[in-house]
TORVEXKE-180276 format. One record per residue (C-alpha): residue in one letter; residue number from 0; x, y, z. Coordinates in steps of 0.02 Angstrom, whole numbers, always signed. Layout:
N
['a' NUM [X Y Z]]
...
This chain:
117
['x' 0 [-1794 +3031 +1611]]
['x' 1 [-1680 +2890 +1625]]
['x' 2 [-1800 +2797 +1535]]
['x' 3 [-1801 +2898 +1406]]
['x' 4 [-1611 +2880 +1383]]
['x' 5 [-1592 +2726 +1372]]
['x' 6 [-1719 +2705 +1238]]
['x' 7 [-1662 +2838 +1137]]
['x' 8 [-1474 +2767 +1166]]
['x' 9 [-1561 +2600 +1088]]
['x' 10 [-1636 +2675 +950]]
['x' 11 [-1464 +2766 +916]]
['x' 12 [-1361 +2592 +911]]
['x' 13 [-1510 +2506 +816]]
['x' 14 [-1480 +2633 +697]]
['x' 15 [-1294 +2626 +663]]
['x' 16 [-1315 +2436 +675]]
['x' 17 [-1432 +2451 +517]]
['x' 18 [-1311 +2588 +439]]
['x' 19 [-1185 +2463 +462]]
['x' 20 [-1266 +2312 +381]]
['x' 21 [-1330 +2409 +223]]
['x' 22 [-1134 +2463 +202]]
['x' 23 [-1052 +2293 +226]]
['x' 24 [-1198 +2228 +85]]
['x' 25 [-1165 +2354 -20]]
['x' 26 [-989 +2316 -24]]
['x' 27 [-1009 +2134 -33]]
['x' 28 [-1136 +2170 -196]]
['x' 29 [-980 +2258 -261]]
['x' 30 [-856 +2135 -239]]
['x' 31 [-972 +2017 -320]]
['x' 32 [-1023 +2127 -473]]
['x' 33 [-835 +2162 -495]]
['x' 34 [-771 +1988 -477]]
['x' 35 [-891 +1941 -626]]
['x' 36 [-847 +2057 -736]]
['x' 37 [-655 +2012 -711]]
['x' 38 [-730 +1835 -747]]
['x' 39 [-768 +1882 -912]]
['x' 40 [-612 +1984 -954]]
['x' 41 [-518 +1832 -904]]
['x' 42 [-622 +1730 -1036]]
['x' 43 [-604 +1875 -1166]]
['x' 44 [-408 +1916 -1122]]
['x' 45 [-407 +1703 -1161]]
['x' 46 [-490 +1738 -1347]]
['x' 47 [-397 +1893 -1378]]
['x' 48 [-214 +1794 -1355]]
['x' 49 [-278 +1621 -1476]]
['x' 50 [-300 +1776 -1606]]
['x' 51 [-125 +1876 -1560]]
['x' 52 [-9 +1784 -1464]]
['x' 53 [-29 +1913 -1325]]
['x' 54 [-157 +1987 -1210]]
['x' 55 [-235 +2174 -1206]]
['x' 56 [-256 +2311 -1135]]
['x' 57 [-421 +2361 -1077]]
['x' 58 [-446 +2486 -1223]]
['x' 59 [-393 +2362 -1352]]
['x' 60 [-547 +2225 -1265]]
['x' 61 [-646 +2369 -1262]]
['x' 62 [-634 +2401 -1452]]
['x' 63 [-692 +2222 -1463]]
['x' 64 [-848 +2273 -1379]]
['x' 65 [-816 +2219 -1186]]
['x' 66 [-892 +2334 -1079]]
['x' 67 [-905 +2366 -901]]
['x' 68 [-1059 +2372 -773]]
['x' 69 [-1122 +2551 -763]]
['x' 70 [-1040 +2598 -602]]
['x' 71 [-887 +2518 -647]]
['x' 72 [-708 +2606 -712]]
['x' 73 [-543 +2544 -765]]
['x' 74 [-414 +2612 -636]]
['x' 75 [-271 +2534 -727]]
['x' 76 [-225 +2407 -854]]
['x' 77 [-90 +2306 -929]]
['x' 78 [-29 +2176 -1036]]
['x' 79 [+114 +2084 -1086]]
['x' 80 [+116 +1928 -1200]]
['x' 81 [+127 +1818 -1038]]
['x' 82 [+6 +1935 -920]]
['x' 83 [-112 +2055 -900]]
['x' 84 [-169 +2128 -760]]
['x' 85 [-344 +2256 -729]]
['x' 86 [-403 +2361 -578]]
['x' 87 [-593 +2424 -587]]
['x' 88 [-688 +2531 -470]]
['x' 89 [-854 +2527 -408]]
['x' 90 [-897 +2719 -393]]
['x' 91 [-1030 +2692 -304]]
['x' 92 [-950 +2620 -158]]
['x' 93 [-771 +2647 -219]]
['x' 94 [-731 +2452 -185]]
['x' 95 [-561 +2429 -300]]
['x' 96 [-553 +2248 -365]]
['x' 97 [-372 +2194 -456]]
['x' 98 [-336 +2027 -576]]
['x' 99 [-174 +1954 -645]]
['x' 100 [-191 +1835 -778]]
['x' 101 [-53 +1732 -826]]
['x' 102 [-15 +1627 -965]]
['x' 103 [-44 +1448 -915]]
['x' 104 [-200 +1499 -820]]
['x' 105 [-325 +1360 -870]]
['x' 106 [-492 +1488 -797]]
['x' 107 [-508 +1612 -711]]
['x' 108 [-544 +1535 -520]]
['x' 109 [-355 +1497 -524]]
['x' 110 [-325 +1674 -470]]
['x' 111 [-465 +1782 -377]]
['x' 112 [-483 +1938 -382]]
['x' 113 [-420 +2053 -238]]
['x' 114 [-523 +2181 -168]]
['x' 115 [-510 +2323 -56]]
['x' 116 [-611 +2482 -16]]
């Protein structure tokens, strides 16, 4: 009997261990798949301001055909001629990644995205 307990208590915290593991992963693919595409919207806020003087909003990039990954949503976005910032959601984990761009940003590793779930 006692046996049995602890082996089924093992088999219990081997599974949580593994529930665990695939979660933190899946967040960390997230993160990753989000930080990329705010890699190129850094690179297309930098083309969009050589044309106009200013950066865009999301929905004026996405005229210009950038698109998102296919679990991926704008939360919010903004955009000034100096800045712009953009927050996108995974909705398949629900990981929310934010950018700033500035101005005299040379690329977009000067500022990293921050993430949270």
């Amino acid at each position: 009997m006692v046996t049995s307990l602890v082996i089924a208590f093992t088999f219990v915290l081997l599974g949580f261990g593994s529930l665990r593991f695939t979660t933190v992963r899946g967040v960390s693919q997230s993160e990753a798949a989000l930080g990329s595409t705010l890699k190129v919207v850094h690179t297309r806020q930098g083309e969009f301001r050589m044309i106009n003087q200013r950066f865009a909003t999301w929905r004026e990039l996405e005229a210009r055909g950038a698109k998102l990954g296919p679990e991926q949503r704008v939360v919010v976005s903004n955009a000034s001629p100096s800045h712009w910032f953009l927050s996108v959601r995974d909705t398949k984990t629900g990981v929310i990644c934010d950018q700033t761009g500035e101005l005299f940003d040379e690329s977009a590793e000067e500022r990293k995205p921050r993430c949270r779930e």
